[in-house]
N, C-alpha and C positions, 0 to 999 in steps of 0.2 A: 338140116343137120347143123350142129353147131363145131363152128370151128376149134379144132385141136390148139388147146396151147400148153406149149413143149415146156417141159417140165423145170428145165432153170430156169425159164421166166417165175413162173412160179418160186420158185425157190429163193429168187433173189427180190421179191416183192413180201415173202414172208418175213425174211432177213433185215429189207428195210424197213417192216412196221414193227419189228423188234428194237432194232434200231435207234430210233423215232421215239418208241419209250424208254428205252435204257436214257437215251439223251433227256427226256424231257424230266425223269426220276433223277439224273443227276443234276440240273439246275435246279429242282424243289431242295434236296439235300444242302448244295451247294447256297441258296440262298436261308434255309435255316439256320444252316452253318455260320452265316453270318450275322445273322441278326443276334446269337447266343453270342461271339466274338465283341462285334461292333454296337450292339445292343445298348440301350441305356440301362448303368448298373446302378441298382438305390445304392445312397450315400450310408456310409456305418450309421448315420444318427438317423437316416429314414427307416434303417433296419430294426436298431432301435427303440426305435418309438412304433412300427408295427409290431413289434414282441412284447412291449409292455401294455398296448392297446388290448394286443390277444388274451395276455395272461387276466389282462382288470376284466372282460369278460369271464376270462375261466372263473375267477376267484367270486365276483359279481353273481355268475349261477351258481355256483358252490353252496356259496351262501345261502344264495335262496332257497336250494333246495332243501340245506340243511336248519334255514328258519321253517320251512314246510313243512319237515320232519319231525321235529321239535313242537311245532304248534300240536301235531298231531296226538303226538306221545302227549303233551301237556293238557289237551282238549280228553284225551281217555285218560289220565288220572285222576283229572277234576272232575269228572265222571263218578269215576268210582268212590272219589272221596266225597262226596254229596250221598251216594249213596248209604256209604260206611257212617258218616255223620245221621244221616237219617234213621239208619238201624240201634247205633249210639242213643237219640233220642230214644227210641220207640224204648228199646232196653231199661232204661231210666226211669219211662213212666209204668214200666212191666211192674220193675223192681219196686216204686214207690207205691204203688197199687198194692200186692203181694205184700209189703209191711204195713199198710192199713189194714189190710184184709188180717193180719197176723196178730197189730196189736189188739184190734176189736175182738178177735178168740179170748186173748192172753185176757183181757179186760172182764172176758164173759166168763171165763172159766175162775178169774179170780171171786167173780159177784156167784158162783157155782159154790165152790171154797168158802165161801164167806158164810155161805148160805147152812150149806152143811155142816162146817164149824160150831155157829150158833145154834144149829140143832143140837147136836152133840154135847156142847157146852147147856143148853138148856133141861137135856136130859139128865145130863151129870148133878146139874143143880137141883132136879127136881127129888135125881134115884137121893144125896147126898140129905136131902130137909125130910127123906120120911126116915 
């Protein structure tokens, strides 16, 4: 059988492991407490010079992402404008093509004209001599 043990024993051994940490949570406190007090504080120009450190980073990726963004945009206009250039071309020779093609009509239908005039004109002369 195990022996009984009387209930403030108990009670006063709970009491001290409470105790025990209340105590040991106020020296953690107590010495955070002090190292924030006593602590080394940077100097106004170590402050300073950490914030303008931070910002020439901030400003340093800014930048780059905005030359990244820009390459981008620049890299898809030049794109398109090589194409548009390309279609430019093809147009040009469409067009020049289409006015060969047009004067060689205009050339054949005049040697057509030509043709049929001097008939005309030779009938005229022939109906005119009888």
């Amino acid at each position: 059988m195990t022996p009984n043990i009387p209930e403030l024993t108990t009670w006063h051994a709970v009491l001290g492991l409470l105790g025990i940490i209340a105590v040991a949570n106020m020296v953690l406190w107590f010495v955070s407490l002090t190292k924030q007090v006593f602590g080394r504080k940077p100097t106004l120009e170590e402050e300073m010079n950490s914030s303008a450190k931070s910002l020439r980073s901030e400003i340093y990726q800014a930048k780059n992402s905005a030359l990244k963004e820009m390459g981008s945009r620049y890299a898809a206009i030049e794109a398109r404008t090589a194409i548009l250039e390309a279609r430019h071309e093809e147009m040009q020779l469409d067009r020049e093509r289409k006015w060969k093609e047009l004067q060689h009509e205009i050339s054949e239908l005049r040697e057509t004209m030509a043709f049929i005039r001097g008939r005309f004109e030779k009938k005229d002369q022939h109906d005119s001599t009888r």
